[in-house]
C-alpha positions as CSV (number, residue, x, y, z in Angstrom):
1,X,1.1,27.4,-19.9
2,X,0.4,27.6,-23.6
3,X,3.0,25.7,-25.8
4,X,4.9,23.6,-22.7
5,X,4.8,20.1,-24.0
6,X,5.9,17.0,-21.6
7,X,6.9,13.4,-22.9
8,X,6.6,10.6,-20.3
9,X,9.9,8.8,-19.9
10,X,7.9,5.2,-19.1
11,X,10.7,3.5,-18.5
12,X,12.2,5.7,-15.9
13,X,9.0,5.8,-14.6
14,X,9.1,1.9,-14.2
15,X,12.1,2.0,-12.9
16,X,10.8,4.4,-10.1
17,X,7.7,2.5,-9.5
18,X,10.1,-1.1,-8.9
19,X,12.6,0.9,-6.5
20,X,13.9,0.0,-2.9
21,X,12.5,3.1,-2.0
22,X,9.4,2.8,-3.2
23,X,8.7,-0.8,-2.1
24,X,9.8,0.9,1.6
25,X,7.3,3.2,1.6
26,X,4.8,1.0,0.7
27,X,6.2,-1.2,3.3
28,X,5.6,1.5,5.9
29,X,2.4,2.5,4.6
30,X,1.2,-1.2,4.5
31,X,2.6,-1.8,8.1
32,X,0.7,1.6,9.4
33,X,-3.1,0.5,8.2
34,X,-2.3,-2.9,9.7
35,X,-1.3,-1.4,13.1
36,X,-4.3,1.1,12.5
37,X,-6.5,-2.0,11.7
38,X,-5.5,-3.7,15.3
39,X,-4.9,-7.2,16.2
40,X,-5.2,-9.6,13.6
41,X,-4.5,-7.9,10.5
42,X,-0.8,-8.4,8.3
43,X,0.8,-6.2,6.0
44,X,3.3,-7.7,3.2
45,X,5.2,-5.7,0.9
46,X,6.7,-6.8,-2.5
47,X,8.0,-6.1,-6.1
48,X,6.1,-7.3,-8.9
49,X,7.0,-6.7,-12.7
50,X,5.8,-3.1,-12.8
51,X,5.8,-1.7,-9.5
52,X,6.5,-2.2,-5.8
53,X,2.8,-2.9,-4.1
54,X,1.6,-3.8,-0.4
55,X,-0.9,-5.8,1.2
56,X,-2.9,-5.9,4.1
57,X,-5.0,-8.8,5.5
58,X,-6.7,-10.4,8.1
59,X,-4.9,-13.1,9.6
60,X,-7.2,-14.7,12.2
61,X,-10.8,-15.8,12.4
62,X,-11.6,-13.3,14.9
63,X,-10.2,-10.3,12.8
64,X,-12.1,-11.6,9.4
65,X,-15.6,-11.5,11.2
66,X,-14.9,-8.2,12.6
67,X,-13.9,-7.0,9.3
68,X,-17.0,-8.1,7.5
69,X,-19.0,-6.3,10.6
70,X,-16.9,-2.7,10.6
71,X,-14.7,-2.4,7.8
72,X,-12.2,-1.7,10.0
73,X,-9.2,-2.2,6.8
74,X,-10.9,0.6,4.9
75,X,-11.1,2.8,8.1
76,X,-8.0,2.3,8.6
77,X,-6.4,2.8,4.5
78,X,-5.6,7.1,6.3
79,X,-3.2,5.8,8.8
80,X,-1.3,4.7,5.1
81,X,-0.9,9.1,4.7
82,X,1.1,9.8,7.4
């Protein structure tokens, strides 16, 4: 691939990254590893300045002590692939 040269177009990329459909998919990916994570755990989805992001937390006592014991968010970051 000798010669080929490629020039990032950063603003379309920006616009990409800030896009309905990417702050759905991060939506659905955020909302899987909470469901994956079980009972306590919240996903929320936004756009900031330079890209669409998601979130996932614990939402109750009972969820934050078992996450500091299994690392059940981490475990569950795969269920954000399918």
């Amino acid at each position: 691939m000798a010669g080929v040269e490629f020039t990032l177009n950063r603003s379309g990329v920006g616009q990409i990254l800030r896009s309905n459909e990417v702050q759905a998919d991060m939506d659905r990916r955020g909302r899987a590893v909470a469901a994956a994570a079980g009972p306590g755990h919240e996903s929320e989805s936004r756009k900031g300045r330079t890209r669409a992001r998601a979130r996932v937390a614990t939402t109750t006592p009972a969820a934050a002590a078992r996450e500091r014991k299994t690392h059940r968010l981490v475990s569950a970051l795969d269920a954000a692939a399918r």
